[in-house]
N, C-alpha and C positions, 0 to 999 in steps of 0.2 A: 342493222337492228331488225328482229323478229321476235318470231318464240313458236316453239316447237310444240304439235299438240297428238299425243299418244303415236311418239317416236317421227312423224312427220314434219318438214319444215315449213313455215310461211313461203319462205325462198323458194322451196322447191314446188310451191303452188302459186306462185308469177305473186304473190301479195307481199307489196311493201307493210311493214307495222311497226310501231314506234310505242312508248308508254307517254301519255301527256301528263299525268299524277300519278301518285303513289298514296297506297291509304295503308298509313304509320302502322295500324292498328284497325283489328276489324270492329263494326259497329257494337255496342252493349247494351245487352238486355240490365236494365236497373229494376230493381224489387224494391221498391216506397210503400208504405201504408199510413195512410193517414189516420191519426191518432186524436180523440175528439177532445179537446182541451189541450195540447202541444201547438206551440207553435209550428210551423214547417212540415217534416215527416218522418217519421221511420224507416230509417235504411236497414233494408234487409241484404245488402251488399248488390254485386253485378257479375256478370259472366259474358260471354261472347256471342254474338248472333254471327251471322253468317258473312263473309267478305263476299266484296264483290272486286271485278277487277275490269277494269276498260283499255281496249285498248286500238289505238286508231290507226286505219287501215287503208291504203290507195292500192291501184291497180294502173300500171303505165302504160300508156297508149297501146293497144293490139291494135294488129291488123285492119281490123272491121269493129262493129259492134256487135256480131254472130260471135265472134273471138271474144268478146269480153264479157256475153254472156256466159260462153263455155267454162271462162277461169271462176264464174259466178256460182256454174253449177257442182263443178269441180270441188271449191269450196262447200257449198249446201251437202255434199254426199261425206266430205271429209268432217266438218264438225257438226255434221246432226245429233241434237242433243237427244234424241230418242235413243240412241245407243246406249245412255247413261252420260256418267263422267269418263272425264279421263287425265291425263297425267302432262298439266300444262309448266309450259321449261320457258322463260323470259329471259330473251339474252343479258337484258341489261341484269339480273341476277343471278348467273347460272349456278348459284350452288344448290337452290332448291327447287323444289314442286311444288305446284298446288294440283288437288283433285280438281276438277270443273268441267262445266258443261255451260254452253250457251246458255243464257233466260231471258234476250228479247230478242225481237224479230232483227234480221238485217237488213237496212235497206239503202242500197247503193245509188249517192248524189252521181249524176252522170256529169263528164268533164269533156269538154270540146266534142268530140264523136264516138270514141272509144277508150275513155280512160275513165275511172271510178273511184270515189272515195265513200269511209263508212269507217263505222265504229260498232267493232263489238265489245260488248258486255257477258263476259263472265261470273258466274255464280258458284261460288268455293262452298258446301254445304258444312261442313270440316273446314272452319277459319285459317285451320295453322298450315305454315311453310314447312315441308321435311327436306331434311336434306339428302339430295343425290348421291353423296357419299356417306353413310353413314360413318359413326363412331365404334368400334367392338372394342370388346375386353374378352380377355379369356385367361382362365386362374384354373390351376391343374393340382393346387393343394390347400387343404383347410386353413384358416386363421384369419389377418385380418390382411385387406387386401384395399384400394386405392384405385376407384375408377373415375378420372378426371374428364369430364364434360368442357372443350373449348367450342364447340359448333352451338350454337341455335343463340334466343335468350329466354329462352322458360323451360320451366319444368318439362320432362319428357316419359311416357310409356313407354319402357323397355321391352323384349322378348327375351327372357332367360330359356336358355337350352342346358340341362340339366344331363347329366351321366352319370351313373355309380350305381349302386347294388342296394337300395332299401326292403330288407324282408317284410312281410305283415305285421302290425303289433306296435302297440303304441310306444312303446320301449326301443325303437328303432325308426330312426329319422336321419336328416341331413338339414341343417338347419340356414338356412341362409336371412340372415340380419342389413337389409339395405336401411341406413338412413333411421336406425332404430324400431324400424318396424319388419318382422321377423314372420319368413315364408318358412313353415316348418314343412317337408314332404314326407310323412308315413309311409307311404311305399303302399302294395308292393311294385319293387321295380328291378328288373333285370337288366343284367349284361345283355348290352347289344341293344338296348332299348336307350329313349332320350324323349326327358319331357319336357315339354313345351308349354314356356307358362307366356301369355300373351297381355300385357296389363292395359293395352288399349283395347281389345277387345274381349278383356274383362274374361277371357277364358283359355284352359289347359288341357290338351295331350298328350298323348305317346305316343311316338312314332318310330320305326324300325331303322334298321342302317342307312336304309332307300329313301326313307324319309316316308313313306307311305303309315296312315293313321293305323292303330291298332287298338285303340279308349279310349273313352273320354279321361282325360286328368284329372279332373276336380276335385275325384273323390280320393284321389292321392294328398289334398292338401289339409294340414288339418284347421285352417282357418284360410277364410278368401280375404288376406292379406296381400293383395297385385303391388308389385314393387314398385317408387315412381326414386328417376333419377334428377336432379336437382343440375343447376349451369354451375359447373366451379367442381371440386371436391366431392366425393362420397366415399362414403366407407363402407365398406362390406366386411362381416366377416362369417365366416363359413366353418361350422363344424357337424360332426356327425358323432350319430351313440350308436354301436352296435348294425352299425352300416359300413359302402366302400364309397366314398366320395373317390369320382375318377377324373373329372369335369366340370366349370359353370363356364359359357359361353352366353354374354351379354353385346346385345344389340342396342344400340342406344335407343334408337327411334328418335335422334335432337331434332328439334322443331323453330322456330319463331312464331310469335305472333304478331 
């Protein structure tokens, strides 16, 4: 038992680590307002605050107590949370990640001479789980098309990668319809060109064969309609007016919460 943190392993840094709970679900911010003559309150519904994640940690007898310091400091260089986050992998569930970074101090109970225990605490800013292997779809001709979601249990921000030939002009599009709500792309957009619509972070480019930016996208869209894929079934259907639809390649982005 361990868990990997931005491609490094517990193992491979002398630290035993084990999970002692698991949180089902991350904590919820609730919106009530109290209402003067109602009994109780006004629910304005709820959303996600941030996970956190612990997990407990020993160090087996070294050599000396110089040695147990060294695997101490060893650690301190490898998860310094000043770095940022980074990309935490728990063996007991390897199919996902969480983003995280330390958020309290570490401080190591000392065991006979040269052995240590302790617990760290993780802080996921981004609640949700993604998974390591994601889900794709890729559909090479207009109509109605079928992209079945078996990984996560919630809803997901997908990345559409888009290809085909939209001239200028509102009379020429590529219309792609997720889920009843409909990414129409104006253009213009060229061969050899692929845009990039991002619906977790809410924004679109173009980028060349290399992958290298060349615009911003945006103003290809003609409504900021970001596509969201659902657990289970979704329909798509895809057509174009006075366009070359040549491509959609969807990235799931499946998650848990």
């Amino acid at each position: 038992m361990g868990f990997t943190f931005n491609g490094v392993t517990s193992k491979s840094m002398k630290i035993r680590a084990r999970l002692t709970s698991w949180q089902a679900s991350p904590a919820l911010r609730n919106f009530y307002e109290t209402v003067p003559g109602k009994a109780g309150v006004e629910d304005f519904g709820c959303d996600s605050a941030e996970r956190t994640v612990k997990v407990e940690c020993s160090i087996f007898p070294q050599k000396n107590f110089p040695a147990l310091v060294a695997v101490l400091d060893g650690m301190a260089e490898w998860l310094d949370p000043t770095k940022g986050q980074g990309q935490l992998i728990l063996d007991d569930v390897p199919d996902r990640y969480f983003m995280a970074r330390l958020s309290e101090a570490v401080d190591c109970e000392r065991l006979l001479r040269s052995a240590g225990q302790f617990t760290l605490s993780f802080i996921c800013p981004d609640p949700y789980a993604y998974a390591l292997t994601d889900e794709t779809y890729i559909f090479s001709e207009t109509g109605t098309h079928m992209a079945v979601r078996h990984t996560g249990n919630t809803d997901s921000y997908p990345v559409y990668a888009l290809k085909g030939v939209v001239p200028s002009g509102t009379s020429s599009y590529i219309s792609i319809v997720t889920g009843g709500s409909e990414l129409r792309v104006t253009g213009p957009l060229s061969a050899g060109e692929t845009l990039l619509v991002d619906s977790a972070l809410v924004t679109a480019k173009v980028v060349d064969s290399s992958g290298n930016t060349l615009r911003n996208g945006l103003p290809l869209l003609a409504e900021l309609n970001f596509p969201v894929l659902g657990k289970g079934h979704n329909t798509i259907n895809i057509s174009a007016a006075n366009s070359t639809f040549t491509e959609l390649k969807i990235q799931a982005g499946s998650r848990w919460r």
